[in-house]
C-alpha positions in Angstrom: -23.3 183.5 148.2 -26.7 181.4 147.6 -29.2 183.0 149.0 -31.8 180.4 150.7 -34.3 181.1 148.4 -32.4 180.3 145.1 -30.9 177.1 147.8 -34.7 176.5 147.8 -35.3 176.7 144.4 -32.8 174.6 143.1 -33.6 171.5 145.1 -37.2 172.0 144.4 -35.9 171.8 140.4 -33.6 168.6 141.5 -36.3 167.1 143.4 -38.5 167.4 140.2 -36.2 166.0 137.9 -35.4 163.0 140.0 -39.2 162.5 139.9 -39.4 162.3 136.2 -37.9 159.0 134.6 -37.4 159.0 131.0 -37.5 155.4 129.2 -34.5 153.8 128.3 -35.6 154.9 124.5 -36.1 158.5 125.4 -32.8 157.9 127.3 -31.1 157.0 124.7 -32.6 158.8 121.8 -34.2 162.4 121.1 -34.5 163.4 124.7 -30.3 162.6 125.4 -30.2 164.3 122.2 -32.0 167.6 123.6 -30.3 167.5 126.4 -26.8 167.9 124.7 -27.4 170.6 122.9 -29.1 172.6 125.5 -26.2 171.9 127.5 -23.8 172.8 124.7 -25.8 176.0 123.8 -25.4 177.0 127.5 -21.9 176.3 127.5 -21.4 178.3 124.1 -23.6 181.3 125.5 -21.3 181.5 129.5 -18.6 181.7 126.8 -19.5 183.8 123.9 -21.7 186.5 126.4 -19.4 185.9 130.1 -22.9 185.7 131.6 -23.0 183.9 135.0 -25.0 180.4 135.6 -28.0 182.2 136.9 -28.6 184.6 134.1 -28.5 181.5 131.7 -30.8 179.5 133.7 -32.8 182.0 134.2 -33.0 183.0 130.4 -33.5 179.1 129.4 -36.5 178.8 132.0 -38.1 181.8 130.6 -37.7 180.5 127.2 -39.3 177.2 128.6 -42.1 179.2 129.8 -43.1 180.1 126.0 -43.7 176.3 125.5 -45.6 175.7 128.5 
């Protein structure tokens, strides 16, 4: 069960990504590109480690966090 914070959360993440608007180049180029094989790379870690959705997310935010 969702609990309302991680509810909260999430649509504060979906609200911030319907914000941002790539350009058709970046839509169609590197930033498609990235995309892919992050989602590919979390696809290949739920299956290789059986870790649920959270744990990935969570794991690929904190990674984010080094870049920021």
């Amino acid at each position: 069960m969702i609990s309302l914070l991680e509810l909260e959360k999430s649509l504060i993440m979906l609200k911030a990504f319907e914000e941002f608007k790539f350009t058709d180049v970046q839509n169609k180029g590197p930033v498609s590109d990235f995309w892919e094989n992050v989602h590919i790379a979390a696809k290949a870690l739920k299956h290789d480690t059986n870790c649920s959705d959270n744990i990935i997310a969570s794991g690929l935010r904190a990674i984010a966090a080094e870049w920021d």
